[in-house]
N, C-alpha and C positions, 0 to 999 in steps of 0.2 A: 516508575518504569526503569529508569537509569540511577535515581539515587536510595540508597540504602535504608535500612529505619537508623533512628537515633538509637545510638550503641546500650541505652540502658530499658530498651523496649522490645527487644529480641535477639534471638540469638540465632548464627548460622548453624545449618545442620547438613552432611553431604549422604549420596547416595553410591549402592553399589549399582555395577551394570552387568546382569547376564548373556555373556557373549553366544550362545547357542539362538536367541533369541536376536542378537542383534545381526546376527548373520542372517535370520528369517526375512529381519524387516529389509535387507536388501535384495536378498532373494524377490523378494515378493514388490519391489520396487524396480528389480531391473525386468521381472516379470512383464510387470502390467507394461513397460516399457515397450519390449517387443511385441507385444499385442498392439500396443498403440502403432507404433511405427509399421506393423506388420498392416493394419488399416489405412495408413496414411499413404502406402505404397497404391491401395487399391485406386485411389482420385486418378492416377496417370493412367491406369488401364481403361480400356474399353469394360462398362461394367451396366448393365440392367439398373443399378441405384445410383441416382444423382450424386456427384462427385461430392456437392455439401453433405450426403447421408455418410458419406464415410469421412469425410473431416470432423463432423460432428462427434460420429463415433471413437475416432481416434483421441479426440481432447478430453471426451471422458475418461477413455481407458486410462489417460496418462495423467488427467487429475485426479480416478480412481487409484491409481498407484501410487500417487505421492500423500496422498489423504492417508490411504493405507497405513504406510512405508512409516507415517508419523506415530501412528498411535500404537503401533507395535513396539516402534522405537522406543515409544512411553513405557510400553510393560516391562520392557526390558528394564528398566529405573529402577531399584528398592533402594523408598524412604523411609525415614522414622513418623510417617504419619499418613493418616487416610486419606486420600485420594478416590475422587471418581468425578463424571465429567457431567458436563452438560446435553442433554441429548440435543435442544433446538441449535444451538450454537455449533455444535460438535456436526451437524449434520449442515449448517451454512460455511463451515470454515473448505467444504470441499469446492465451492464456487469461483474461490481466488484461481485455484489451479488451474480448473478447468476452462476459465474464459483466458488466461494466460496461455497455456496449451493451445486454444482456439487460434489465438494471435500469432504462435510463432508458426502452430502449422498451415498456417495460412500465408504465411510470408514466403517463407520455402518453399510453396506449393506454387507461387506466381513463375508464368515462365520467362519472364526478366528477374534473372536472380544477383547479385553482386556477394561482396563482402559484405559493406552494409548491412545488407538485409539480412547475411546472417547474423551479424551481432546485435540487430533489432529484435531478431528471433530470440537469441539467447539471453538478450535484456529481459526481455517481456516472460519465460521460460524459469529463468534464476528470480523474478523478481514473484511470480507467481506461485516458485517451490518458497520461496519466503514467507509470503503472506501466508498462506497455506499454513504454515509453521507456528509464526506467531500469531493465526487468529486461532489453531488449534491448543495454542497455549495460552491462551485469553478463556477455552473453555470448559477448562481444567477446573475443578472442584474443589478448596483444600484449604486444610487449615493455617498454611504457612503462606508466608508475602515472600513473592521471588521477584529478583530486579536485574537486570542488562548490564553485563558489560559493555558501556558505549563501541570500544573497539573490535571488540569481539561479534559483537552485534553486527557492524559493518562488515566484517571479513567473512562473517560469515553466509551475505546477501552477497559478497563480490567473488566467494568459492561458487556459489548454486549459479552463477551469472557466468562467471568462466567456464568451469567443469561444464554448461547447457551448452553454450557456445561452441565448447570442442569437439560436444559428441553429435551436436546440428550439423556442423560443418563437415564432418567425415562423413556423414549420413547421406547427408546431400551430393555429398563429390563422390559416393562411393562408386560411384560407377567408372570413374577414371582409375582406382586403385586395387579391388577384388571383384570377388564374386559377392552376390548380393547378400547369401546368407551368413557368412562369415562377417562382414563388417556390420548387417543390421545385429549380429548375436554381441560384436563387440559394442557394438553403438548402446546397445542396450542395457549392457554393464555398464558402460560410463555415463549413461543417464540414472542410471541407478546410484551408481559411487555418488551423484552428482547431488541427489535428492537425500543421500543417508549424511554424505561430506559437510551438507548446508545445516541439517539435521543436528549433527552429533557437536561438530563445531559451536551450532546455536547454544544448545545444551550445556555445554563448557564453558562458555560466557554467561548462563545462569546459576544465578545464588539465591539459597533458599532462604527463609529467617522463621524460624518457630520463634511466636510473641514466649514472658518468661513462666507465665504460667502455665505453658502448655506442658503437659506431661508427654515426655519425648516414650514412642513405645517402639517396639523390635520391628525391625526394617521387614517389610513388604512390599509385595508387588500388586499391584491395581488389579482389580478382575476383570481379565479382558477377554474371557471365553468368548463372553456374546459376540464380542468385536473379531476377534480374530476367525471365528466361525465364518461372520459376514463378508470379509475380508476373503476367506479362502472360496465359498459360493461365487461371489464379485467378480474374480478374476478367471472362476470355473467359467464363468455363464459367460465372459468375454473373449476366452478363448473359443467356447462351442459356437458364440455369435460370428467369430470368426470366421472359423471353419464350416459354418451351414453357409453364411455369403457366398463364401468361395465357389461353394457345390451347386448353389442358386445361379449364382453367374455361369458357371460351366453350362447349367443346363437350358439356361437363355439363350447363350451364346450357339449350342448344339442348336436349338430348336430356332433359332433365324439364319442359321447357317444351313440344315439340311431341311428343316420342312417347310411347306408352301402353308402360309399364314391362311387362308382362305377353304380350303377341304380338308390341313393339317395329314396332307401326306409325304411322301418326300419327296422333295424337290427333284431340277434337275441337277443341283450338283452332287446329290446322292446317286441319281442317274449313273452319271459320267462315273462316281467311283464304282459303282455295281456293276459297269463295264467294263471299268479297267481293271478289276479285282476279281471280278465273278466269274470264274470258271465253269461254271456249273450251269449258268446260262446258254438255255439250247433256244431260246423261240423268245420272239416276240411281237405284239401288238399293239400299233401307235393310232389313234382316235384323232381326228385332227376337225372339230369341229369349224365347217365355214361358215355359218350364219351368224356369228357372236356376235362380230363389230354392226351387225347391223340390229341384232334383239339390243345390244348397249345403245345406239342411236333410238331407239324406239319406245324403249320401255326404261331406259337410266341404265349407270353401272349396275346400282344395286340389286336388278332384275337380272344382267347380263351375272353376275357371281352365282345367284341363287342356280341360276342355269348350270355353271360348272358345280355346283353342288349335287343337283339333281344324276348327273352324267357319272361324278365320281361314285356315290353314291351305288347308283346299279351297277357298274363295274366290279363295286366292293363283294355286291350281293352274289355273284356268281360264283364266290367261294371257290377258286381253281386250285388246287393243292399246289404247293410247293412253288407260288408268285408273290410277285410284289407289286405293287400298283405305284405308279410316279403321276406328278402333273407337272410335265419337263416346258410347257410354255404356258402363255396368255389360252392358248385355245387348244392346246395339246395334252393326253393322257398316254400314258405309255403300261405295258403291261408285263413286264418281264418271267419268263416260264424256265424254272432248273428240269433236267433231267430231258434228254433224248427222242426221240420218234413222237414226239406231241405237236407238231402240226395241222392235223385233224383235227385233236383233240380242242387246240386254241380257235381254228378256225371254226369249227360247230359253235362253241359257245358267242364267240364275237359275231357269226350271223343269227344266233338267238335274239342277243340286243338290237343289232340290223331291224328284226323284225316287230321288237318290241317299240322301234323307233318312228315307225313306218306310221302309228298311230299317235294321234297327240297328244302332248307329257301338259297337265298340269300343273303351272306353276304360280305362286301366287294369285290363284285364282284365277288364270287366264291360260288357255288353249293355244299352243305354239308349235310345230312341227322339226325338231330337229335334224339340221343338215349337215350329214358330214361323209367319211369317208376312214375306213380303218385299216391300215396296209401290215402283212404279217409278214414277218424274215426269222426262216431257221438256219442253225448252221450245225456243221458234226462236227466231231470230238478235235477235228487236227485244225478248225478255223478259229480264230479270236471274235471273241464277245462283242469286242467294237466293229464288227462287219454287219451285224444285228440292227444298228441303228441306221449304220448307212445307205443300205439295199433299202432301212423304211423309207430314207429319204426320195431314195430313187423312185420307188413307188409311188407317194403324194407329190413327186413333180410331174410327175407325166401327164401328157394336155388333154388324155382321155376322161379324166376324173369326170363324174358330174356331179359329186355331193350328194348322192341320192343313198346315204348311208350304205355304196357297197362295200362289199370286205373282198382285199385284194391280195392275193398272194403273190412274193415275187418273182420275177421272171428274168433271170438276166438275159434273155434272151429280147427282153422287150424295154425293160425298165434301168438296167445299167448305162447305157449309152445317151440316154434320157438325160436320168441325172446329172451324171459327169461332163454331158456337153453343157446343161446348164449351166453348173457352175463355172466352167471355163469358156463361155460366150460372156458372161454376167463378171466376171473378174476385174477387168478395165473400168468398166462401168462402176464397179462397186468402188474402185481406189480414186476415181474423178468423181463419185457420190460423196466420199466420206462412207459410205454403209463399214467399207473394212476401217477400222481404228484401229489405235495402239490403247492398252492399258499397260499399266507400270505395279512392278510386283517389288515391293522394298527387300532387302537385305537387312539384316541386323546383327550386330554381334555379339556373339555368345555371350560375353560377361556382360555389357553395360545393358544391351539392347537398345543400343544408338543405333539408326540407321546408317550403312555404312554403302550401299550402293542399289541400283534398282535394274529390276532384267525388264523387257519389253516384251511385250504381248499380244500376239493380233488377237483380231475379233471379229467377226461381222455379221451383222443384224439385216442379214437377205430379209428383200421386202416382201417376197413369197413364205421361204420358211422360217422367218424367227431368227433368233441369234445360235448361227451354227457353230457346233465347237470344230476349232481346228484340228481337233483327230476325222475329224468326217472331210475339211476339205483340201489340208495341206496334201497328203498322201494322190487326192486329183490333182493336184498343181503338179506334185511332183513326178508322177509319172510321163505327166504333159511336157516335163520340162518347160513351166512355164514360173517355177517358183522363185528364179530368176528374177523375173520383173516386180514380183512384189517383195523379193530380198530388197532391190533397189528401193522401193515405195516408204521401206521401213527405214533403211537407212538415212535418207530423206528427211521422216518425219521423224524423227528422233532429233536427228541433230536440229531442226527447226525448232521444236522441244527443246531443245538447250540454250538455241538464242534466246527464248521467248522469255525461260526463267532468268537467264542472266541480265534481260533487259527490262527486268520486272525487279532485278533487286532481292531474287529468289534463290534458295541454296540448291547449289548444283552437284549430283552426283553421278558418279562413272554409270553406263546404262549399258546392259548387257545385250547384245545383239544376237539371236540366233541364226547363224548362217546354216543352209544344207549343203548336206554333204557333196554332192554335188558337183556345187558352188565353188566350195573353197579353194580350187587348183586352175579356177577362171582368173583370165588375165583383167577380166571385165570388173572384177567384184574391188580389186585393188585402185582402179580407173573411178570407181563409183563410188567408194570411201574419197579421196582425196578431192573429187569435185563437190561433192557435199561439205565435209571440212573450211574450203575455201568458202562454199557462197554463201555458210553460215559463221564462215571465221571462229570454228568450234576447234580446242583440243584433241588431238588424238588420245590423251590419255582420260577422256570423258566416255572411250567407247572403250568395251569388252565384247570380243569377237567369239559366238560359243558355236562350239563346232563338235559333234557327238565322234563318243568313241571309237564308233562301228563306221563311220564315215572313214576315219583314219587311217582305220585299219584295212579298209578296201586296196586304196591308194598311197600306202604307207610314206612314200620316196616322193611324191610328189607333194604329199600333204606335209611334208618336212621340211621342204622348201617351202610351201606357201607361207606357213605358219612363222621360218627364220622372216621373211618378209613384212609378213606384217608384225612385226617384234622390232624390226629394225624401224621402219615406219612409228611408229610409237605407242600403237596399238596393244593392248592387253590380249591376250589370249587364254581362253576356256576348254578346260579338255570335257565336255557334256556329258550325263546319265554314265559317271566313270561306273565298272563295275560290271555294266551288260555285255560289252567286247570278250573275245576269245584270248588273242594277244597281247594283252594291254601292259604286264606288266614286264615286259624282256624288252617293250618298246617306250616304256614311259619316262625311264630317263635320257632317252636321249631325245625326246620332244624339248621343241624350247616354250611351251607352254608356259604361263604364269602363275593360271588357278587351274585347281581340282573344284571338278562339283560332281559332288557325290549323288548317286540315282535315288531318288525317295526309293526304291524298294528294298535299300538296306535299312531304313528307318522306322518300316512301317512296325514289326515288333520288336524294336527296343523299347523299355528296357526288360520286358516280358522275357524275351529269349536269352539267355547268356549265351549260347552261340552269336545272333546276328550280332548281339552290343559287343560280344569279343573280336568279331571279323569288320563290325565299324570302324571300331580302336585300332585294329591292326592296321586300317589303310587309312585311317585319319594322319598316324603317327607314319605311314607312308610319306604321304605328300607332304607332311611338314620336313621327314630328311630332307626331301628334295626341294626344300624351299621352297614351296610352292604355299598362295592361297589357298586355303579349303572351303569350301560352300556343300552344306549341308540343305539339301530342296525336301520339299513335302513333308518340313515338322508341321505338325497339327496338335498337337496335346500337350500338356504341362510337364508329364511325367519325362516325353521325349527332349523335352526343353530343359529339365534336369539334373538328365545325364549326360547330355551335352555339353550342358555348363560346367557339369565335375569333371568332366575329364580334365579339365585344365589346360588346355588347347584353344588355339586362338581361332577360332573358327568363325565364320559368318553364315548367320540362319537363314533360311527361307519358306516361308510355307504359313498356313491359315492361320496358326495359332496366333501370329503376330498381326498379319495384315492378306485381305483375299488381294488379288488386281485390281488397279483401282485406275480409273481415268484421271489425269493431271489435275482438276480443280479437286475432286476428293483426295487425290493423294496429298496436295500440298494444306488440307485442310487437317490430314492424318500425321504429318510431318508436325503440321502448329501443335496438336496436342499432345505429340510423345518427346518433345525437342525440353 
């Protein structure tokens, strides 16, 4: 291996190399590279395939690339004699790489990471493109004895061990120094330089010896069609493996995020967007079955689903042009109706079912009577979408119901007062229940996608209707002027939230508070920040105070002061939903604001539109002259998380793509796996 023949038994013979060819084998090495690395990204994400499906896949792609990377390397060689290889050997020499590969990306993949364990990585990485090397040069075919340069030999196991090292190490930190496609496209060349380095190096330190009888013939190159054929498919098929995952995951991800698992229709947070979006919606019809929890006591869950199947089901069958069918709770169906003067129209059909109810549905072979109640609210062309839900609510509160499947239309004359007093007799009750919570929505930042702070979020799970969204009950509180007390509530439990995790040993981030408008020019709200501070001996610069545009600008001169105040105080400040206001921008530099957060409905079509993505850019590169934070809410999509990141602007993300609201033990469960 290392010593030569004796000088009267062969002779040395050298070869040429074709550089067109040896620029392929890197190409096709830095390739497989970023395909590998480009999978190895996937383990951090939220992803439908077990984190090991994509390590696995990764350490093929990147022992497929250095397998590759060698035997092209090969053809590039013309010697004075025939060569050709071993297929069982040739086809085990890819296993070094690939359990090497396995090792390092699994090192780097631990979330205790040091130096160390990148040079572990890089050991195990360089020693793997070696082996690879010379077991693929053990199954070489040929007439000549070739032997090592002892030192050569080593330098060139301690290039593939440094050059891996260097391009782990920026790989892994890349998030402290670019954006991510830019350093994995360089990482990806210098894992490539890194496999051809060790490669060619190797090569250079081999000597050939044709014995003397051999007849020395005109320099050729190996036939490496088949090979390079396979080579080019190999890397084809791991790129589409790639890119179908991706598309796999997107649509996992879609289908547990907007459809209900169980009748596979859309949830309710398709809901809630169909109301915040949907302009077109004039009617609707909410099904609010009361007998469930007791058919689930009776007959098992499994009995009590088939029942929400049955319900969905004939709702489906009634074919109403131009709706959508939701299942927005545990016992709720909602029925959304586009286009104008269809309240007739929805209420005939909805007392058809009424009466198709009346009689006993069939289920699982057992006779059951379904009890419920289905409340309709329209509205005209100059009211919002979200009054739709509300008025239902008002309806299914009122203490006349009797479940006798009638269908009710609204009455504000009978059913507003109802509701609203509910909710604001049940309020107190709900914040000494625990019903009303906080959830926590993370921040991230655009380049690294490190979390970088989190906004707070009420919630509450009324023991009557379910978990109502805060567009249905803040707007009661607040006409009540009672929103007040549950500002105080949040404040409260937030910074307790802060002791809890500092006293747990848990990483602590700034928490966004939304004040109303209101609010913000009460001398009471400043009194109720600094007694919560003290009893929880929590930082002022742990809160961020967010306060909407249109609030501001009611009270312009007051909210001027309030805002220098709590600034002085040590408080962060939020200028809210920037973008909806009239005035905002002759008034926005002389706010002493901190951060900009931009309204998700400049976000919703970028990067589709070049207008909104131009008038994004124009007020992103706003708030940065004025030095302000930027917060970008309501990303949802990969495409939008793109262009955000190119623009090259230091911004911090918010919204589903990254993480929905999450209650404290999931969030700190979502912080362990993306940290």
């Amino acid at each position: 291996m290392f010593s030569p023949p004796p000088i009267n038994t062969g002779i040395e013979v050298s070869g040429d190399y074709s550089l067109p060819i040896i620029f392929l084998s890197i190409i096709i090495a830095s390739l497989a590279s970023f395909t590998a690395l480009s999978l190895n990204e996937r383990i951090l994400k939220n992803s439908f395939f077990h984190r090991n499906i994509w390590l696995i896949l990764a350490s093929i792609a990147m022992g497929f690339g250095i397998w590759s990377m060698h035997f092209i390397g090969m053809s590039a060689l013309s010697l004075p004699f025939m060569m050709h290889y071993d297929y069982l050997l040739t086809c085990l020499s890819t296993i070094p790489s690939i359990i090497a590969s396995f090792l390092a990306f699994y090192i780097v993949n631990q979330k205790k990471r040091s130096f160390a364990s990148y040079l572990l990585a890089g050991i195990f990485m360089g020693i793997g493109i070696s082996a690879m090397h010379y077991t693929g040069m053990a199954s070489m075919v040929m007439d000549a004895y070739y032997v090592y340069n002892p030192w050569i030999f080593t330098s060139s196991i301690l290039i593939a061990i440094s050059v891996s090292f260097t391009a782990i190490y920026i790989f892994s930190r890349q998030q402290r120094y670019a954006k991510n496609s830019y350093v994995k496209t360089l990482t990806s060349v210098i894992l490539g330089l890194a496999v051809a380095s060790m490669h060619y190096t190797g090569m250079a330190g081999t000597t050939f010896y044709l014995p003397h009888q051999h007849v020395v013939t005109p320099e050729h190159h190996m036939n490496m069609t088949l090979l390079i054929t396979g080579v080019t498919i190999g890397i084809t098929l791991l790129l589409c493996l790639l890119q179908l995952s991706s598309l796999v995951d997107r649509y996992v991800d879609f289908r547990v995020s907007h459809i209900d698992i169980l009748t596979k229709l859309p949830n309710r947070r398709s809901f809630e967007k169909a109301l915040n979006n949907g302009g077109f919606y004039r009617s609707l019809a909410v099904w609010n079955l009361h007998n469930l929890e007791k058919l689930n006591n009776d007959h098992g869950y499994h009995f009590g689903d088939e029942v929400i199947r049955y319900v969905a089901n004939d709702l489906r069958q009634l074919n109403l042009p131009l709706s959508d069918l939701y299942r927005i709770d545990g016992n709720r169906l909602a029925l959304l109706l586009q286009g104008k003067d269809r309240q007739a129209e929805l209420q005939k059909a909805m007392k058809f079912l009424s009466a198709k109810w009346t009689q006993p549905a069939v289920i699982q072979e057992k006779e059951i009577l379904l009890q419920g109640v289905c409340a309709i609210s329209s509205i005209d062309d100059h009211q919002s979408p979200k009054r739709l839900y509300s008025e239902s609510l008002a309806v299914l509160s009122s203490l006349h119901i009797q479940y006798q499947n009638e269908v009710i239309c609204f009455d504000p004359l009978i059913h507003t007062y109802s509701f609203e007093q509910e909710i604001l007799n049940s309020i107190d009750q709900a914040m000494k229940n625990d019903d009303l919570f906080l959830v926590y929505q993370p921040k991230v930042n655009a380049g690294t996608h490190k979390i970088v702070g989190l906004e707070a979020l009420i919630r509450w799970n009324h023991p009557e209707h379910g978990l109502l969204s805060p567009g249905v009950f803040i707007p009661i509180l607040e006409q009540s002027h009672q929103i007040s007390d549950v500002t105080n509530w949040v404040i409260n439990k937030v910074c307790h939230q802060i002791k809890n995790w500092e006293e747990q040993n848990l990483p602590i981030y700034q928490i966004a508070i939304n004040i109303p408008g209101e609010y913000v020019t009460s001398p009471t709200l400043l009194i109720t920040l600094k007694k919560a501070l003290n009893k929880y001996t929590v930082d002022p610069r742990f809160l961020e105070l967010e306060i909407t545009e249109t609030s501001v600008m009611e009270s312009a001169e007051s909210s001027m002061r309030a805002i220098s105040t709590f600034r002085e105080a040590g408080f962060s400040v939020a200028l809210d939903d920037f973008g909806t206001g009239i005035s905002s921008l002759s008034n926005l530099r002389q706010m002493p604001i901190s951060t900009l957060k931009i309204d998700k409905s400049f976000v919703d079509e970028v990067p589709k539109s070049e207008k909104d993505s131009a008038i994004l850019e124009a007020i992103i590169a706003l708030g940065h002259s004025l030095n302000l934070n930027v917060v970008i809410e309501g990303v949802e999509t990969k495409n939008q998380v793109d262009f955000l990141s190119s623009t090259g602007s230091l911004l911090s993300l918010q919204g589903y793509y990254f993480a929905k609201p999450m209650v404290p033990e999931e969030l700190m469960e979502w912080i362990k796996g993306n940290s």
